[in-house]
C-alpha positions as a printed NumPy array, in Angstrom:
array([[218.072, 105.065, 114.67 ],
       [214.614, 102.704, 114.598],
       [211.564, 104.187, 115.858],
       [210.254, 102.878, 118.699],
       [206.992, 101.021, 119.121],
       [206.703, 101.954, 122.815],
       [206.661, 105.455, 124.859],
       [209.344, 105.753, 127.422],
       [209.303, 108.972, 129.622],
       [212.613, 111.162, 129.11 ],
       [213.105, 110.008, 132.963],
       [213.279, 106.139, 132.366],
       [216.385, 104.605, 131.566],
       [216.158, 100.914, 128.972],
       [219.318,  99.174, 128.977],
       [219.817,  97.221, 125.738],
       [218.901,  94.61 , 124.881],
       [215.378,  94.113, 125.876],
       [212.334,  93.612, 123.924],
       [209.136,  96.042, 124.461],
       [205.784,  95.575, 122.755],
       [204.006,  97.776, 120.65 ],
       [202.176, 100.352, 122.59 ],
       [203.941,  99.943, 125.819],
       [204.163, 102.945, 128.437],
       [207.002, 103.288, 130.981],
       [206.796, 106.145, 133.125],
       [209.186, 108.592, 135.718],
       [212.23 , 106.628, 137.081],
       [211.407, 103.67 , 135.963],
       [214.653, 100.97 , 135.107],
       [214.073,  98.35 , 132.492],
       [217.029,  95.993, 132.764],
       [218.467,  93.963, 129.774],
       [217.335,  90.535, 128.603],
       [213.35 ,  91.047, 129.637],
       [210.462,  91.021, 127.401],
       [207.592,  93.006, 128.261],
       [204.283,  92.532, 126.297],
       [202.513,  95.015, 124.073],
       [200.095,  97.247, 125.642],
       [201.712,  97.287, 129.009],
       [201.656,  99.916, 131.73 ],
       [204.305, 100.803, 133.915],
       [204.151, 103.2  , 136.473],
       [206.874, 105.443, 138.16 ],
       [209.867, 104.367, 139.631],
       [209.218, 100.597, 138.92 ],
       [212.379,  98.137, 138.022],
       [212.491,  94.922, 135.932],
       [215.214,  92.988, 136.123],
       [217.177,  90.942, 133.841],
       [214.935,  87.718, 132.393],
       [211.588,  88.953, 133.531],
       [208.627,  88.117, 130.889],
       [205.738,  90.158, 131.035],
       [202.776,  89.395, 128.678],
       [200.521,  91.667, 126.585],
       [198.65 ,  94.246, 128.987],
       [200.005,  93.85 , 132.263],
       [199.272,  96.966, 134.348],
       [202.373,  97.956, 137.116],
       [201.729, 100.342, 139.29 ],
       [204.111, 102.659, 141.125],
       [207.476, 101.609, 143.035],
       [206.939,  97.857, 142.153],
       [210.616,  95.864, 141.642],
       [210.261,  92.924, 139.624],
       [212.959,  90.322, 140.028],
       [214.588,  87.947, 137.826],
       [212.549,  84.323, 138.268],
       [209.369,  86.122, 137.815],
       [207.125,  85.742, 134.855],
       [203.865,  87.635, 134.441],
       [200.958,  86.342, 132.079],
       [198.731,  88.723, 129.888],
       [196.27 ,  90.8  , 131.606],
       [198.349,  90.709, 135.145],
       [197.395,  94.032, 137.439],
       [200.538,  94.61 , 140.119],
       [198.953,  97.296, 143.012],
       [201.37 , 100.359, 144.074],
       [204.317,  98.561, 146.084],
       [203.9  ,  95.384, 145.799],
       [207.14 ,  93.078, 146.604],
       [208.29 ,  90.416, 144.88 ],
       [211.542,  88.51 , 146.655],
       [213.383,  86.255, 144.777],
       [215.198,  84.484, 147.689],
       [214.094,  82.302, 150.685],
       [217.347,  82.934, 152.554],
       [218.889,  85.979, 151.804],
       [222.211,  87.475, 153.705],
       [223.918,  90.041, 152.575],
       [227.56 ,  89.084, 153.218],
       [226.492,  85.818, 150.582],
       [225.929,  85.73 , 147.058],
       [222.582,  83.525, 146.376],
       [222.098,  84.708, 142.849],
       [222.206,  81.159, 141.268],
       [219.399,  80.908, 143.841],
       [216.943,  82.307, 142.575],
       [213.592,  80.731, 142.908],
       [210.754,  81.305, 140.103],
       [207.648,  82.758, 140.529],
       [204.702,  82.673, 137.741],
       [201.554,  85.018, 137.821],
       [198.757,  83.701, 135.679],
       [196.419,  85.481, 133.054],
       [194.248,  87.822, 134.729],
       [195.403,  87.732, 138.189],
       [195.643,  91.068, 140.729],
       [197.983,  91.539, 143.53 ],
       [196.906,  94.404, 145.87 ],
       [199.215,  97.172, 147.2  ],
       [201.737,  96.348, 149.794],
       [201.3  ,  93.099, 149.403],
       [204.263,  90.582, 149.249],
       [204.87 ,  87.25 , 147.473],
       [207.538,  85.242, 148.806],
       [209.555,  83.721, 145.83 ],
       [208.653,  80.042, 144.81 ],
       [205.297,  80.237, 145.168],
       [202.626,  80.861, 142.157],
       [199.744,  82.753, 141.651],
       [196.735,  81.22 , 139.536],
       [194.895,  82.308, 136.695],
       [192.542,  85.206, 138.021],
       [193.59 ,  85.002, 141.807],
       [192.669,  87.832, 143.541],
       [195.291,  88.727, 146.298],
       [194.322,  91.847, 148.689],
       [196.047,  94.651, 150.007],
       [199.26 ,  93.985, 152.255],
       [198.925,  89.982, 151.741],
       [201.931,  88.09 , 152.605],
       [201.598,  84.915, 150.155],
       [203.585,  82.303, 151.235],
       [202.166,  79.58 , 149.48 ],
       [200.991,  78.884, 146.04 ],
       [197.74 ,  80.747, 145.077],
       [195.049,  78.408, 143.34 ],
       [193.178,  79.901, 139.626],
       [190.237,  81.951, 141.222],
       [191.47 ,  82.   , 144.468],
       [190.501,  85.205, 147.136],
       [193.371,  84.877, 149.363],
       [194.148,  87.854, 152.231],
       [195.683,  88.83 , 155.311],
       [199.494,  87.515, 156.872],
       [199.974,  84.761, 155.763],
       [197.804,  84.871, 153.501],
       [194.655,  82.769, 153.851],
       [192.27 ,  81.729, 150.75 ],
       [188.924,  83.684, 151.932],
       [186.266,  83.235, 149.126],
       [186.407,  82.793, 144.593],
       [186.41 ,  85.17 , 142.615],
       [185.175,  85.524, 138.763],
       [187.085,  86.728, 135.551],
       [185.469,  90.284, 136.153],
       [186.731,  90.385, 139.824],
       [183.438,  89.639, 141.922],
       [183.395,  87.128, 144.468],
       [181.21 ,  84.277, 143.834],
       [178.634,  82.802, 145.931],
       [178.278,  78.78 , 145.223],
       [175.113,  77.008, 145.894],
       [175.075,  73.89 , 147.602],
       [175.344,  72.273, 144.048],
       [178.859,  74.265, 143.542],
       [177.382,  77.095, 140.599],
       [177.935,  80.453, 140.944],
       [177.46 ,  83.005, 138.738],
       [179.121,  86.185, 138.387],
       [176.872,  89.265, 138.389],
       [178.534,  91.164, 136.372],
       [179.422,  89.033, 133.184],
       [176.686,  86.548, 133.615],
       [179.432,  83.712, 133.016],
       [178.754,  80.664, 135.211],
       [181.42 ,  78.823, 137.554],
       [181.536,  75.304, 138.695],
       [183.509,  74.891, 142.12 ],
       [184.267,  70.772, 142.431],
       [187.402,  69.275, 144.477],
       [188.223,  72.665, 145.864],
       [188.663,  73.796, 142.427],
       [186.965,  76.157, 140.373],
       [186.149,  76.424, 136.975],
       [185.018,  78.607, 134.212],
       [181.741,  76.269, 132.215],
       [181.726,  77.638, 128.576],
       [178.358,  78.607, 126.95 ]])
């Protein structure tokens, strides 16, 4: 039998085939389905599924009793907070089968979605978003974005290091903890390089 390159508790089942990165961690009760790939250097929490044809990148962080649902694909450096829903259908019933339904949803590098919060299917989260604690996202999240409440309303920026930024009336901001500066221009902001 080949050694494995990631820790699995004695409590989580891994259906075959799936591929794991080195370094991995999947905790109590968790279910990793067949057919994903999950990065190296992941964490996943307890009691936390991942269905068939999810993609996680390289040091996504899951917290307790997340589900993540076929159509979803996570970048690297993606934080999921405890409970956190995913759906995967804009119409569901359960007396019909909508699994050729399925509509995608794509979390970009960097981004953090709070606990309890919920992102309807369909709808994408940019690189670095921010989305706080029992958000309903119903609509697609722009890079940098601060979005909170039900439905989920963009409130501010926020930096690479998670600080919200505070533009002058020329659109720079910089972020106090990393010193990098940001540009915001056509309701867009951007990273300058040094």
């Amino acid at each position: 039998m080949a050694e494995l390159n990631y820790f699995a508790h004695e409590t989580a089942i891994v259906d075959a085939p799936c591929t794991i990165g080195n370094g991995t961690k999947v905790w109590h009760f968790s279910h990793i389905m067949a057919n994903c790939t999950i990065g190296e250097r992941c964490n996943i929490g307890q009691n936390v599924v991942i269905s068939p044809g999810v993609i996680l990148g390289s040091n996504v962080k899951i917290q307790n009793n997340v589900s993540i649902y076929e159509g979803v694909t996570c970048d690297d450096d993606v934080f999921l907070g405890p409970s956190m829903v995913f759906t995967n259908v804009t119409n569901p019933r359960s007396a019909i089968n909508r699994r050729g339904q399925y509509a995608k949803t794509h979390v970009g590098k960097g981004a953090s979605i709070g606990a309890n919060a919920t992102i309807v299917c369909g709808h994408d989260i940019g690189a670095y978003a921010f989305i706080g604690a029992g958000a309903v996202v119903t609509k697609t999240v722009a890079p940098y974005a601060l979005v909170v409440g039900n439905p989920a309303k963009r409130i501010g920026w926020i930096s690479e290091y998670g600080h919200r930024l505070d533009f002058d009336n020329h659109g720079n901001a910089t972020c106090p903890e990393s010193g990098e500066n940001y540009i915001l221009q056509n309701n867009e902001v951007k990273k300058l390089q040094k």
